[in-house]
Structures are given as structure tokens and as C-alpha cells.
C-alpha positions as a Markdown table, in Angstrom:
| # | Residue | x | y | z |
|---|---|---|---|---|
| 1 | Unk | -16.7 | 107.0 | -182.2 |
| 2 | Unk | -17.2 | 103.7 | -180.8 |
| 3 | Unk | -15.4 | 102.5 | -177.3 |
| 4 | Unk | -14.0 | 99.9 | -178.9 |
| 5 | Unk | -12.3 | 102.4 | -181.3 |
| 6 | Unk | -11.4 | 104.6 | -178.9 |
| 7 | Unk | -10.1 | 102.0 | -176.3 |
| 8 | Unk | -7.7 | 100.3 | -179.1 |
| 9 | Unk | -6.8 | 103.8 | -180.0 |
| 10 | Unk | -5.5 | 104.3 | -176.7 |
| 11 | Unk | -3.6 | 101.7 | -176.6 |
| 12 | Unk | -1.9 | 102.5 | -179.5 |
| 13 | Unk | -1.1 | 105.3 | -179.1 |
| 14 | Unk | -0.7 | 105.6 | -175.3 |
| 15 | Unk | 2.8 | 104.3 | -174.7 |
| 16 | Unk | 4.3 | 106.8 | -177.4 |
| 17 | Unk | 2.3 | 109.6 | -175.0 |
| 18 | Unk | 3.9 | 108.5 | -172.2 |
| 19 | Unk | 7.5 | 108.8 | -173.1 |
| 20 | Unk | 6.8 | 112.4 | -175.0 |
| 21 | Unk | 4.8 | 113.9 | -172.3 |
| 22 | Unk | 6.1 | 114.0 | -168.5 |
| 23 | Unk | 2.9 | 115.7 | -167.6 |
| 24 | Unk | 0.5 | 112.4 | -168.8 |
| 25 | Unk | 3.3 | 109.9 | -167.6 |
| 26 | Unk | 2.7 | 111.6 | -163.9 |
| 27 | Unk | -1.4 | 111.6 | -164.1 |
| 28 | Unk | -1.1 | 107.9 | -165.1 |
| 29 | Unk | 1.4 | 106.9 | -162.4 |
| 30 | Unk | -0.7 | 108.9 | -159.7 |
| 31 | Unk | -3.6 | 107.4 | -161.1 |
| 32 | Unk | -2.3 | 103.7 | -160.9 |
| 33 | Unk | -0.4 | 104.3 | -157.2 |
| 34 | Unk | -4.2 | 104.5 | -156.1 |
| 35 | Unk | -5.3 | 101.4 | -157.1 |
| 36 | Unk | -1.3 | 99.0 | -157.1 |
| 37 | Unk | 1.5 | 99.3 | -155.3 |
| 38 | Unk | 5.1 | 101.2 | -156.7 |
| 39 | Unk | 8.2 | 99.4 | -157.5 |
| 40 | Unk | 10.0 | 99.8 | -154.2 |
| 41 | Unk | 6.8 | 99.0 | -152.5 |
| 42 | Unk | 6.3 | 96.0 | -154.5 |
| 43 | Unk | 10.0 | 95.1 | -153.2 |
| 44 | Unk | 9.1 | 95.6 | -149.3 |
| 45 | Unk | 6.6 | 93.7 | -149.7 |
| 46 | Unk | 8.0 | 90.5 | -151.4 |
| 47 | Unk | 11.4 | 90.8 | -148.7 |
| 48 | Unk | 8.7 | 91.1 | -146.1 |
| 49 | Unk | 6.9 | 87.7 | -147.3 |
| 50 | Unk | 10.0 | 86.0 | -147.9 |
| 51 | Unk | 11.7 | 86.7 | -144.5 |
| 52 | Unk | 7.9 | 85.3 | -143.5 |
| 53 | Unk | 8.2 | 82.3 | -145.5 |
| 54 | Unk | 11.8 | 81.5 | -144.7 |
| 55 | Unk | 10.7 | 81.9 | -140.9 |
| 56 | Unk | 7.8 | 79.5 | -141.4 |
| 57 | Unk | 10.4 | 77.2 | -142.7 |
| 58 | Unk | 13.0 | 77.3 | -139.9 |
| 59 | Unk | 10.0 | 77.0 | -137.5 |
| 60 | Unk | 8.6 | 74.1 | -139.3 |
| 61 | Unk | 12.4 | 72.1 | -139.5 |
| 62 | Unk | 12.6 | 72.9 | -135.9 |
| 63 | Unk | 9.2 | 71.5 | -135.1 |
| 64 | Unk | 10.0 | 68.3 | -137.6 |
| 65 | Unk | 13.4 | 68.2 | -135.6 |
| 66 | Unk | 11.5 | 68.1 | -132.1 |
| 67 | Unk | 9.0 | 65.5 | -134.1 |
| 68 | Unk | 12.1 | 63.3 | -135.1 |
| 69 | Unk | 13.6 | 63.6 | -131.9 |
| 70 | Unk | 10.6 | 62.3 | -130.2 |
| 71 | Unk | 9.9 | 60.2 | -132.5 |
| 72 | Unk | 13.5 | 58.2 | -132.1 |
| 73 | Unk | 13.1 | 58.4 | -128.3 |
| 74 | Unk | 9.4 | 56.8 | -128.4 |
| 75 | Unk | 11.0 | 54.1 | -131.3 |
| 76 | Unk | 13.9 | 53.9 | -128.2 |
| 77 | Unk | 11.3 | 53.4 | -125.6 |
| 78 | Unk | 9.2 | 50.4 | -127.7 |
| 79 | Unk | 12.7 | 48.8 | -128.2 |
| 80 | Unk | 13.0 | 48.5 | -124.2 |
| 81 | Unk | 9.0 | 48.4 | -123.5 |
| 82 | Unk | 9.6 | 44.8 | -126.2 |
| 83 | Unk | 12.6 | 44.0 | -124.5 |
| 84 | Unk | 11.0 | 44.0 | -121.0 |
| 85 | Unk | 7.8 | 42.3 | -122.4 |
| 86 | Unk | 10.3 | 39.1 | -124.0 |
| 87 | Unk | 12.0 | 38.9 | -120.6 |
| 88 | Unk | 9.0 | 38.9 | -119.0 |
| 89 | Unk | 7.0 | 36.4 | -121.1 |
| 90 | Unk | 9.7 | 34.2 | -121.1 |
| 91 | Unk | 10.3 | 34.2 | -117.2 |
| 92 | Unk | 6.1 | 33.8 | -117.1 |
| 93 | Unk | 6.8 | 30.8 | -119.2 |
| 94 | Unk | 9.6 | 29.5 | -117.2 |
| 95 | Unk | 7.1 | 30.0 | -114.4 |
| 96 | Unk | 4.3 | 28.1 | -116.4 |
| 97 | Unk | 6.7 | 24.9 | -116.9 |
| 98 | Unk | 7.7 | 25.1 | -113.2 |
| 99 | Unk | 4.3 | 24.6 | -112.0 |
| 100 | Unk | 3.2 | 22.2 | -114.6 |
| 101 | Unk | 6.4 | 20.5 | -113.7 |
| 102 | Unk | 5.0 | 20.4 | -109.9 |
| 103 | Unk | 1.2 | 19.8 | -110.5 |
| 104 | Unk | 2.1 | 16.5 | -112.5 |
| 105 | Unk | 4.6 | 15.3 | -109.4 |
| 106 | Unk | 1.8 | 16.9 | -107.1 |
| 107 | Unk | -0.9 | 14.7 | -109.0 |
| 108 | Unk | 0.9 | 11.5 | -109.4 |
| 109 | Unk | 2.1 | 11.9 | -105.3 |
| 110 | Unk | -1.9 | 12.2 | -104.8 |
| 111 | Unk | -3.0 | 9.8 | -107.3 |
| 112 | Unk | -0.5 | 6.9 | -105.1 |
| 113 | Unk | -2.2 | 8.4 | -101.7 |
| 114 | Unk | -5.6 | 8.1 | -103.3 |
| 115 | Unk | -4.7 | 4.3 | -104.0 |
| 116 | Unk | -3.1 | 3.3 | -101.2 |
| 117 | Unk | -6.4 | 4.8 | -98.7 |
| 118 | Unk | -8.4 | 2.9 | -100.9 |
| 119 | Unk | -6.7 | -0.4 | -100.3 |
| 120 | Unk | -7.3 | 0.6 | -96.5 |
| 121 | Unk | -10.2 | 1.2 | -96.7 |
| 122 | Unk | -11.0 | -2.2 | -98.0 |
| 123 | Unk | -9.0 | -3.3 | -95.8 |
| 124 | Unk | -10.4 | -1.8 | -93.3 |
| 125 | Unk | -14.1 | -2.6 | -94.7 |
| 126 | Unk | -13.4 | -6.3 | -94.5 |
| 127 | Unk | -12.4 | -5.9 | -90.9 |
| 128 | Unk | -15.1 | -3.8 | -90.5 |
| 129 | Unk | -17.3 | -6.8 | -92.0 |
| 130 | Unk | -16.3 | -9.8 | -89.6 |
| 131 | Unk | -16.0 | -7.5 | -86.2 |
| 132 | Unk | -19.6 | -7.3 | -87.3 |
| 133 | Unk | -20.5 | -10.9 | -87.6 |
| 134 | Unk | -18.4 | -11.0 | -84.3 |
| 135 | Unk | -20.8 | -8.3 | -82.3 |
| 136 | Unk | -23.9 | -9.9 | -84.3 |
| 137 | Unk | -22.7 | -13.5 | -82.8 |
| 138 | Unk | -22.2 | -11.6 | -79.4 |
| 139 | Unk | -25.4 | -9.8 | -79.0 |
| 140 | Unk | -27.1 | -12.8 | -79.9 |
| 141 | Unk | -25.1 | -14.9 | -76.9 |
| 142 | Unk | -25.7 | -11.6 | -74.9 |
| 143 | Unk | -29.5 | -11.8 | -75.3 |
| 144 | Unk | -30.0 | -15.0 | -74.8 |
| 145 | Unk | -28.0 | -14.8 | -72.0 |
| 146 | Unk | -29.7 | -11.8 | -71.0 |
| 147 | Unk | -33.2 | -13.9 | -71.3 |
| 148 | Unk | -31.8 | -16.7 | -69.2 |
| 149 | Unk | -30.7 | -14.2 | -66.6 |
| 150 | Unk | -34.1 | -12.0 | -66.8 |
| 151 | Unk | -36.1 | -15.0 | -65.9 |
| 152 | Unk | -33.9 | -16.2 | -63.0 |
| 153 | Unk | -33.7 | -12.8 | -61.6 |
| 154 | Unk | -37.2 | -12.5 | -62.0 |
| 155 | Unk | -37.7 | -16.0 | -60.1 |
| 156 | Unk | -35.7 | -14.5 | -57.0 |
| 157 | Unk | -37.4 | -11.4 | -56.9 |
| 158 | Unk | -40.5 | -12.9 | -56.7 |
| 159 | Unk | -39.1 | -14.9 | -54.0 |
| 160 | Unk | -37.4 | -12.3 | -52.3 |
| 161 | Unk | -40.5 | -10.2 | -52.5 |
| 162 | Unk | -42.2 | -13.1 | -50.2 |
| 163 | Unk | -39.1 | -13.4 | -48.2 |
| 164 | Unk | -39.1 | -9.7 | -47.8 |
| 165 | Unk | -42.4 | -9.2 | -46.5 |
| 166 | Unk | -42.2 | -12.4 | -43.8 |
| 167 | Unk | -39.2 | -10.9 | -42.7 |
| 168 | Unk | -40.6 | -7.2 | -42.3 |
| 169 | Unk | -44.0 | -9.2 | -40.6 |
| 170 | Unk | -41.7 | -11.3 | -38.4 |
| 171 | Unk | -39.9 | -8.0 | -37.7 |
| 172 | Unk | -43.0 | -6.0 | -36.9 |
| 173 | Unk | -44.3 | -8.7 | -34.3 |
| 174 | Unk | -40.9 | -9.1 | -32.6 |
| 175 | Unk | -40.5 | -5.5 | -32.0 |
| 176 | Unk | -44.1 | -4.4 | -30.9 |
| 177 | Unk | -45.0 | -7.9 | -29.4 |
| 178 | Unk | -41.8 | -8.8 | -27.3 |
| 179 | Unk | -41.1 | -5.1 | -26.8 |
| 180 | Unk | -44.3 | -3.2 | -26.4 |
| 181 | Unk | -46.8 | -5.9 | -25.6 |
| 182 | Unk | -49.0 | -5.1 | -28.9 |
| 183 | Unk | -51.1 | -8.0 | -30.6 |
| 184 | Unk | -50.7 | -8.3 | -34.4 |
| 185 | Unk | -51.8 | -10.5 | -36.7 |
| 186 | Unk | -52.1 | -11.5 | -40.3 |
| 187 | Unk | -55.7 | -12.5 | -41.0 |
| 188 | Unk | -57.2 | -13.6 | -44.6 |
| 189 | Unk | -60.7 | -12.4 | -45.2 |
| 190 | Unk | -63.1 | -13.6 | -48.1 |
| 191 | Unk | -64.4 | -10.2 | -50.3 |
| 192 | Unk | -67.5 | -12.6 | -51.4 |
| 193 | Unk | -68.8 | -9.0 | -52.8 |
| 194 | Unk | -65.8 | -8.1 | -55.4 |
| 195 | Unk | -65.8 | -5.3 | -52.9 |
| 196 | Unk | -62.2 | -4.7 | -52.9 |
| 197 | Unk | -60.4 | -6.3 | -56.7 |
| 198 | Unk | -63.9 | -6.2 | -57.9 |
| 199 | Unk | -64.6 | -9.9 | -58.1 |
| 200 | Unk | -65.0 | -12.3 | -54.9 |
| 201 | Unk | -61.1 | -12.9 | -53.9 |
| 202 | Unk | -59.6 | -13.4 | -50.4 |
| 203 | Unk | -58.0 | -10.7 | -49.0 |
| 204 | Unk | -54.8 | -10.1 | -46.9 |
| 205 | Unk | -54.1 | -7.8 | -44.0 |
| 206 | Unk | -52.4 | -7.2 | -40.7 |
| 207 | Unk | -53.6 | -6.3 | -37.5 |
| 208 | Unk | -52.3 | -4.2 | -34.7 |
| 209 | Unk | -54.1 | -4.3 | -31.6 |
| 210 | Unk | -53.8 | -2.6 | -28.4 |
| 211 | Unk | -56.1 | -1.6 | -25.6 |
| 212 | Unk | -59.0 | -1.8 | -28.0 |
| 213 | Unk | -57.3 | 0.8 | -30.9 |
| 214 | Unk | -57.1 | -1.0 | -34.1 |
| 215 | Unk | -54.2 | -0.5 | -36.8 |
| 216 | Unk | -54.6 | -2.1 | -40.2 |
| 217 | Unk | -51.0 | -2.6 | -41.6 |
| 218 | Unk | -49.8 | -3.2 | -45.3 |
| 219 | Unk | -46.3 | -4.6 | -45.8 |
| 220 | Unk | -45.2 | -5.1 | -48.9 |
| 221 | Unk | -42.1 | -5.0 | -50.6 |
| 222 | Unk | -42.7 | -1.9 | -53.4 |
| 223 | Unk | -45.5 | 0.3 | -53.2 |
| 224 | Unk | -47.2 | 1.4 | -56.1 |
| 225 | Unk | -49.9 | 3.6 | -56.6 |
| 226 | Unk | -52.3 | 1.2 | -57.9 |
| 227 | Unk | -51.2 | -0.8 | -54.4 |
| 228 | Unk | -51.9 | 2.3 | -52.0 |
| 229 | Unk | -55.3 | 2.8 | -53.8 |
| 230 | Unk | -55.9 | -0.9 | -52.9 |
| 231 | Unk | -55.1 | -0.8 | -49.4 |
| 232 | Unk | -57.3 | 1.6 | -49.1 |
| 233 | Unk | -60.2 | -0.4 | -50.1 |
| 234 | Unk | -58.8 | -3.2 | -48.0 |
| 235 | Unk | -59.3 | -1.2 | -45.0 |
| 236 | Unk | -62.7 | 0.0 | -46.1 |
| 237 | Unk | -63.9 | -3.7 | -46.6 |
| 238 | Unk | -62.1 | -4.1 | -43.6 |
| 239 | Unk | -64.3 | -1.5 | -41.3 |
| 240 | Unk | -68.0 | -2.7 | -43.5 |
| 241 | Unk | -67.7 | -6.7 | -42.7 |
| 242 | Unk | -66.3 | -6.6 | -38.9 |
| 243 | Unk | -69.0 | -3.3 | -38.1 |
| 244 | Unk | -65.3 | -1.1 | -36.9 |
| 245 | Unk | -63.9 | 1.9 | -36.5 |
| 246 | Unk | -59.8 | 1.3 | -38.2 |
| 247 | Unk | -57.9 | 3.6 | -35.9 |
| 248 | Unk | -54.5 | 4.2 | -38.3 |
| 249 | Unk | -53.5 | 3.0 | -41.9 |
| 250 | Unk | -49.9 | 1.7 | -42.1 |
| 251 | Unk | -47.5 | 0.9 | -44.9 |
| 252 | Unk | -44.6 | -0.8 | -44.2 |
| 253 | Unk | -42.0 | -1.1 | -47.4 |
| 254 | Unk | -38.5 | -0.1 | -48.9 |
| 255 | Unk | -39.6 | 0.7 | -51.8 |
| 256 | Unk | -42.5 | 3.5 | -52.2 |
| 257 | Unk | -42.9 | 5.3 | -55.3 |
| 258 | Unk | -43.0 | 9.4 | -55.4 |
| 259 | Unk | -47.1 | 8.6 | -56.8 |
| 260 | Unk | -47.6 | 6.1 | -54.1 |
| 261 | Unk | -46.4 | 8.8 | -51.1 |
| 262 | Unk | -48.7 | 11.7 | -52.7 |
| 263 | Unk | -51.4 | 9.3 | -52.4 |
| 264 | Unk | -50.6 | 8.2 | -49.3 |
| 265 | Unk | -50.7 | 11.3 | -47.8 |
| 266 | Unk | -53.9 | 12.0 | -49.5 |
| 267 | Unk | -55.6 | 9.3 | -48.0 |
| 268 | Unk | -54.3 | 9.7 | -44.6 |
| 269 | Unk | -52.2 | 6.4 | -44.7 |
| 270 | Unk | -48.6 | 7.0 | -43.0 |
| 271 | Unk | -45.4 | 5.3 | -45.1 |
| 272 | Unk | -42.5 | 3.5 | -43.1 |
| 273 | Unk | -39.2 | 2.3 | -44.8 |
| 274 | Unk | -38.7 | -0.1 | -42.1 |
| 275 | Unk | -40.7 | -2.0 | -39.2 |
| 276 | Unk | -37.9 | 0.0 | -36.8 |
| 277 | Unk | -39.2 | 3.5 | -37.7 |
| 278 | Unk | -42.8 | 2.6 | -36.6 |
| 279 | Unk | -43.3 | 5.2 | -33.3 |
| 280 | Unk | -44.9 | 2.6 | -30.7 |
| 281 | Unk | -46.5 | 6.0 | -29.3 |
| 282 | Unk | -49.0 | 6.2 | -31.9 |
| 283 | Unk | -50.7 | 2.5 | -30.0 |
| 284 | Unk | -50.8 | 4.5 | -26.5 |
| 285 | Unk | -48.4 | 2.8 | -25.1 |
């Protein structure tokens, strides 16, 4: 016999089997609790997944209670975060239109500033303009003025320069002559050699003479150092056409310049301010 035969054969005849014979009913039951569960077992198990699934339900309306509740607080929280936010923007704005308020007054207040320094300073500039042509006009007048002036002033110098030197000569002899009985004297000699300006000129000098010691004297009223370098040379022309020995070099002025004195003292010529400071003692006397 085929399986096929004998498989439909037991399952035809099978459930008659089972309610005749206690014996085969018990095998097959035994049999099947191996591999499936019984009745009451069956039952456990469904009350055990329902009380599962109805506590997976509570749990999940509690959590979507909790998510609810949150949910209308966070909804509660963006009403008052937009409330804020309007209030806010709208004082901002209120802000805004203050200051734009005030930078329009603040620009119009600068604008009329702006215009009215600009109308001083042409004002100002125009002023500016003619006290120029007035100092212009002035320095002008000043400078020729100022020319007129230079050329008198250098008129009297020139003659108080000659003045000057008289009176210090004049001086010189009244003291030492009157006083101390010493000879001086202003001589002219001819430098027919160019010896002393380099080119044949007469050349000034004064003499102090005492007891046969000779003093060649320069009195002037500035010294330079060009004129100290040329009194020099007077005295040596001085010495080579009388054949002489010049005892003393003297310079008589007020006015001796720092060069003049270094040279001076270089060259053994002694400087006097005035005819009083000349020491008679250097003449013997």
C-alpha cells in the first residue's frame, strides 16, 4: 500500500479510533503535548499576553498623556515666547521711529550750522582778503621806509665810525700826552710795494713813543678778523721801511669780534675796549 493510501486511510478512520479506544486517544494526546501546548496551557498563555498587551497599552496612553502634556505646555510656552517677541519688536520699532525722529532734527540742526559757518567763513575770507591788501600796502610802506632808514643809518655809521676813532685818538693823546708825557702820533705812509693791501696804497697808523720804545697803535671802531690780520702787516711794513724794532702791537676799539681776539692773541697784539684801560706801565713810565 501506498502512503498516500495509507495516510487518507488514517484520516478516515482515525477520529472514529479515537472516541472508541481510550488507550489510542492517550498515545495521540501524549504524542501531540510534545510538540503543542494543552488547552489550559494554551489559556495561560493567551491571559499572560493579554495582561502584556493591555500593559503595553496603559504604558503607551500614559507616555502619549506625558507627550500631550508637554506638548500643550511647549504650545503654552511659543504663545508667550510670540507674545514677548511682538512686544518686543514693537518697542524696537517704537525705538527705530524715535531715533529716525531725532537724526532728521539732528541733521537739519547740522545742516543750518553747516550753513551758517559757511557764510562766516566767507565772511571771514573777505576780511581775510582786504587785511591782506592792507599788510601788502604796509610791508611795502615798511620796506621802503625801511630802505630810506637803512641808508641814513648807514650814512651815520660811517660817520660815526670816523667820529669814533678821532675821539678814541684824541682820547689816547690826552691821556698818555698830558698825563704821562708819551709822544703819539698818527703818521700816513706810502706801501709803493702792495706790501700791505697788495697794491701800492697809503697806509694809516699811530705811534707811541717813549724813551726810545716804540708802540704801533690801531684804533678803529669794530675789529674784524680780516682787520687784525691787516694790522699785522701794517706793523710789518711798518718795521721793513723805517729799519725798526716795533716794541708792542695795540688795538684800541669797542667793538672786537670773538675771531678777531683769537687772532689777536695769536699774533701777540693786546685788545683794549677803551683808550682808559691802556696800562701806561707797559711805556716804562
Amino acid at each position: 500500500m501506498e502512503n498516500q493510501q495509507i495516510k487518507q486511510m488514517i484520516l478516515r478512520e482515525l477520529p472514529g479510533i479515537l472516541q472508541r479506544d481510550p488507550e489510542v486517544r492517550e498515545f495521540i494526546l501524549r504524542l501531540a503535548r510534545e510538540h503543542f501546548a494543552d488547552k489550559v496551557e494554551t489559556e495561560s498563555r493567551f491571559d499572560r499576553l493579554l495582561e502584556e498587551l493591555r500593559r503595553d497599552r496603559e504604558e503607551q496612553a500614559r507616555r502619549w498623556d506625558e507627550q500631550a502634556r508637554q506638548w500643550a505646555e511647549n504650545e503654552q510656552r511659543w504663545r508667550e515666547t510670540q507674545a514677548d517677541l511682538r512686544a518686543r519688536w514693537e518697542e524696537q520699532e517704537r525705538q527705530w521711529a524715535e531715533n529716525a525722529q531725532r537724526w532728521r532734527e539732528t541733521q537739519a540742526d547740522l545742516r543750518a550750522r553747516w550753513e551758517d559757518q559757511a557764510r562766516r567763513w566767507e565772511e571771514q575770507e573777505r576780511r581775510w582778503e582786504e587785511n591782506q591788501k592792507i599788510i601788502r600796502q604796509m610791508l611795502a610802506d615798511i620796506q621802503a621806509l625801511s630802505r630810506k632808514h637803512d641808508s641814513t643809518i648807514g650814512a651815520l655809521g660811517a660817520r660815526w665810525g670816523l667820529f669814533a676813532e678821532q675821539s678814541f685818538r684824541s682820547a689816547l693823546q690826552g691821556i698818555l700826552h698830558d698825563t704821562f708825557g708819551v709822544h703819539v702820533t698818527h703818521v700816513t705812509e706810502y706801501d709803493d710795494e702792495g706790501f700791505v693791501f697788495g697794491h701800492p696804497d697809503q697806509v694809516e697808523l699811530d705811534l707811541i713813543i717813549r724813551d726810545g720804545v716804540l708802540i704801533l697803535c690801531e684804533i678803529k671802531s669794530s675789529m674784524s678778523k680780516g682787520d687784525m690780520y691787516l694790522f699785522e702787516r701794517k706793523v710789518r711794513f711798518y718795521e721793513k721801511k723805517h729799519r725798526c724794532q716795533v716794541s708792542r702791537m695795540l688795538v684800541i676799539s669797542p667793538m672786537v669780534e670773538q675771531a678777531a681776539c683769537q687772532v689777536a692773541e695769536r699774533l701777540g697784539i693786546q685788545v683794549y675796549s677803551y683808550a682808559e684801560e691802556v696800562d701806561p706801565t707797559i711805556f716804562g713810565g
